[in-house]
LOGUKE-941635 format. One record per residue (C-alpha): residue in three letters; y, z, x; residue number from 1. Coordinates in Angstrom, 3 decimals. Layout:
+------+----------+----------+----------+-----+
| code |       py |       pz |       px | pos |
+------+----------+----------+----------+-----+
|  ALA |        Y |        Z |        X | NUM |
...
+------+----------+----------+----------+-----+
END
This chain:
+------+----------+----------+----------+-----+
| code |       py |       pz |       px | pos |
+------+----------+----------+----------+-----+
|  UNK |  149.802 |  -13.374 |   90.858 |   1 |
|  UNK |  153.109 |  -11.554 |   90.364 |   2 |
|  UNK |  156.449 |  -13.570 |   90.573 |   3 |
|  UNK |  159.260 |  -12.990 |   92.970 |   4 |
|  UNK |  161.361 |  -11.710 |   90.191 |   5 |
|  UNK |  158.699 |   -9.397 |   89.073 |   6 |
|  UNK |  158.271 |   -8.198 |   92.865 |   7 |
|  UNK |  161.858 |   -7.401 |   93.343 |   8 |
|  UNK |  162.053 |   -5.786 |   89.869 |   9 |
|  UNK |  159.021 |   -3.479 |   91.053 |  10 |
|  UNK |  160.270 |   -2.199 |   94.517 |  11 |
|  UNK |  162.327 |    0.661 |   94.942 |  12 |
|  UNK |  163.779 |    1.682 |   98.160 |  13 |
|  UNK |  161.294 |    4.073 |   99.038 |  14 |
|  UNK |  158.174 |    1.487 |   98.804 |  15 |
|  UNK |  160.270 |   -0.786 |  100.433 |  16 |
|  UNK |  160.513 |    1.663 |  103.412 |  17 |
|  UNK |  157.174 |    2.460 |  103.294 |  18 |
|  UNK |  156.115 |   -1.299 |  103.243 |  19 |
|  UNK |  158.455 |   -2.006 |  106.048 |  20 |
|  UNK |  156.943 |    1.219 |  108.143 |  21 |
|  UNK |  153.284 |    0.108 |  107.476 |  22 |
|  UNK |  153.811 |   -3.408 |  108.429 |  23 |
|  UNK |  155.887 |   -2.631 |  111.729 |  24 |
|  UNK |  153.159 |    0.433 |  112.829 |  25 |
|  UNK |  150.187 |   -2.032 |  112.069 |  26 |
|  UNK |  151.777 |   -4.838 |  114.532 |  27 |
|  UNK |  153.404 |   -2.416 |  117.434 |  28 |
|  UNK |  150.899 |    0.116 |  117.615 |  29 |
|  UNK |  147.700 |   -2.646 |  118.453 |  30 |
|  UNK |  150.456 |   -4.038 |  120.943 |  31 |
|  UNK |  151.342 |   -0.815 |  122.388 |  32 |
|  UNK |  147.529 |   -0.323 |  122.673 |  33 |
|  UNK |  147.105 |   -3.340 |  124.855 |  34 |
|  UNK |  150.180 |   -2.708 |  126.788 |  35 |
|  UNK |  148.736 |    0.570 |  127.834 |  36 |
|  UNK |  145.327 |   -0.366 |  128.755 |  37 |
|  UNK |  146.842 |   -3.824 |  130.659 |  38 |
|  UNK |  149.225 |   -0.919 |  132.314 |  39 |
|  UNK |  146.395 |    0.946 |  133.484 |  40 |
|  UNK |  144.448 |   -1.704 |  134.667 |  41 |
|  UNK |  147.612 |   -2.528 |  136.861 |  42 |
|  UNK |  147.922 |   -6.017 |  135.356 |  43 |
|  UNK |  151.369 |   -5.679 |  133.785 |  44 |
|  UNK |  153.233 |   -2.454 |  134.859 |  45 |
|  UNK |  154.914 |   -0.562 |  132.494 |  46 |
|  UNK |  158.998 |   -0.144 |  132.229 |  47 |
|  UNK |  160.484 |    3.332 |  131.900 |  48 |
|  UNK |  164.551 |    3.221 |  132.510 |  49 |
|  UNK |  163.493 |    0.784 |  134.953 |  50 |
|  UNK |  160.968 |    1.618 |  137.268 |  51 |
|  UNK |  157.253 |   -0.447 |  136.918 |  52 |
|  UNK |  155.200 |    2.132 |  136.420 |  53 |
|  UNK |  151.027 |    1.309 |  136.495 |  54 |
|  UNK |  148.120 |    3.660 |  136.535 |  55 |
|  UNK |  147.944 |    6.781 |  134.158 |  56 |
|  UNK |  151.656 |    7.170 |  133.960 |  57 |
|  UNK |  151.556 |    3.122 |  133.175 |  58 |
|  UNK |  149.031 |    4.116 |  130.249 |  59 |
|  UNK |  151.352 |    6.888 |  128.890 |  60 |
|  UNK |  154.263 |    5.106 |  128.633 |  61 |
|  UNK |  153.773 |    2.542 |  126.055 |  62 |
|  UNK |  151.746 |    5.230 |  123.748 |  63 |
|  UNK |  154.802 |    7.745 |  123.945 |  64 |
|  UNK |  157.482 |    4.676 |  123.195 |  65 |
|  UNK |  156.005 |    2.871 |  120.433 |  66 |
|  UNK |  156.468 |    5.420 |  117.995 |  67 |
|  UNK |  159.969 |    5.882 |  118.843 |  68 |
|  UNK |  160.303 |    1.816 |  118.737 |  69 |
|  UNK |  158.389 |    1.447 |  115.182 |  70 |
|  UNK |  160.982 |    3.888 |  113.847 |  71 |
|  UNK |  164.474 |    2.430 |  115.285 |  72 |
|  UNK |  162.798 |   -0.884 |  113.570 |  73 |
|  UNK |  161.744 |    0.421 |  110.308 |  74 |
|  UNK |  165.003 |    2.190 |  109.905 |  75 |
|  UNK |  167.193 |   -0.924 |  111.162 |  76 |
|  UNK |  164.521 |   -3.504 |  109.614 |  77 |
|  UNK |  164.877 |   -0.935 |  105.677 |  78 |
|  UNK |  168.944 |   -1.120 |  105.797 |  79 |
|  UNK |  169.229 |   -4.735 |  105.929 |  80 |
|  UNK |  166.409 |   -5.290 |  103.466 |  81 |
|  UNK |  168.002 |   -2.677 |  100.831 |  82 |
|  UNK |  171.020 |   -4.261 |  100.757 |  83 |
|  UNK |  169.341 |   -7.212 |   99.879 |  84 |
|  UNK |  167.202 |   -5.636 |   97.671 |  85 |
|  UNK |  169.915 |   -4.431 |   95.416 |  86 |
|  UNK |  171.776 |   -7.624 |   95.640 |  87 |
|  UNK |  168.404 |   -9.459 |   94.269 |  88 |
|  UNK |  168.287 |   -6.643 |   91.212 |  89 |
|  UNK |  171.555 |   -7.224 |   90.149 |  90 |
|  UNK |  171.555 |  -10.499 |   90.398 |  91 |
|  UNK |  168.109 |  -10.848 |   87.853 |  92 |
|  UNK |  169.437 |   -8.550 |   85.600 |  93 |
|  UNK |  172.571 |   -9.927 |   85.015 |  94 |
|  UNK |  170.624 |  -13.785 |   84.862 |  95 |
|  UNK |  168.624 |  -12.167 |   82.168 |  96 |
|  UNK |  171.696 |  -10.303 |   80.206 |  97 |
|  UNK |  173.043 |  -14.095 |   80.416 |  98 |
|  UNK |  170.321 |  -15.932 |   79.107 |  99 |
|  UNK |  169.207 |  -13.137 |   76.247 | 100 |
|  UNK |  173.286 |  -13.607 |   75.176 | 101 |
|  UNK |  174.682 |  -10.104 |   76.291 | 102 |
|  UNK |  177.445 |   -9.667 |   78.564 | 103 |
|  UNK |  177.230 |   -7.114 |   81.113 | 104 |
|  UNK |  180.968 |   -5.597 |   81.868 | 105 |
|  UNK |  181.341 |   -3.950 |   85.412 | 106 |
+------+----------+----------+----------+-----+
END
């Protein structure tokens, strides 16, 4: 098993957005599913600027908006986590540069 440092070292920005895309699509679009079929079933109605909407339009709805939804996340979810991301990378390679003796000038 990899260590945290190792992890962090590893990731670029790109996998990171691809990680975060793949994780958000794999939770919202089984949700979405149910939403849709609970919509048609008239269970829970659908919102759409909101009116309740059931039935086929009820079905529609959640299948058309959870794409839309996965991407604000991903997006909003990858700028946070970058920022972070770069913070961690600097931070181990300057831990390192201190331990192995060098001193890294900015």
């Amino acid at each position: 098993m990899r260590s945290t440092k190792e992890l962090i070292k590893s990731l670029s920005t790109k996998s990171l957005f691809k990680l975060i895309g793949i994780c958000c699509s794999a939770f919202y679009i089984p949700v979405a599913i149910i939403m849709a079929f609970l919509a048609l079933a008239g269970i829970v109605p659908a919102n759409l600027n909101g009116r309740e909407l059931t039935g086929f339009l009820g079905f529609i709805v959640p299948l058309f908006t959870a794409p839309i939804f996965i991407a604000i996340l991903t997006v909003a979810h990858w700028a946070v986590l970058a920022i972070g991301l770069a913070i961690a990378k600097y931070w181990f390679r300057k831990r390192e540069d201190k331990i192995k003796g060098n001193s890294v000038q900015i």
